[in-house]
C-alpha positions, 0 to 999 in steps of 0.5 A: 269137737271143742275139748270144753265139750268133751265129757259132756253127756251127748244127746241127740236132738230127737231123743231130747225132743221125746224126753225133754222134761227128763232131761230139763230135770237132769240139768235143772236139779242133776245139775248136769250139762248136755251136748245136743247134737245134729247127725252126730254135731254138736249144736246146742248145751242143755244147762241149768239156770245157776250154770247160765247165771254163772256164764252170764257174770262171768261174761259181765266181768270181761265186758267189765274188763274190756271197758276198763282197759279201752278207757285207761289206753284211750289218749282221748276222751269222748263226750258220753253222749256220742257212745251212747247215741 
């Protein structure tokens, strides 16, 4: 198992099937985070909205990074046109 996922809160899919609103409000208000997981894999993480928010600015900002990188490396310059298309 991955060491980002250790102290995560482990949880069966099945039982997550049968308490699922518990466990919505557990990482929605709790702000708690849940393993789900498949015959003891791990498969899935429950989280709430403003920790999915948070990953999605941190995966913005690399992105961001990456370009910003490529474009000041770059020794030619490429008209927009054939990056978007």
């Amino acid at each position: 198992m991955s060491k980002n996922l250790v102290g995560l809160r482990a949880l069966s899919i099945s039982k997550a099937r049968r308490q699922f609103a518990e466990f919505c409000n557990m990482v929605g208000y709790g702000r708690e985070r849940i393993l789900l997981t498949r015959r003891g894999k791990p498969v899935a993480v429950l989280i709430g909205i403003e920790d999915f928010e948070h990953y999605q600015k941190l995966q913005d900002e690399h992105a961001h990074r990456l370009l910003e990188s490529a474009i000041a490396t770059s020794k030619e310059t490429v008209p927009i046109t054939e990056i978007l298309d």
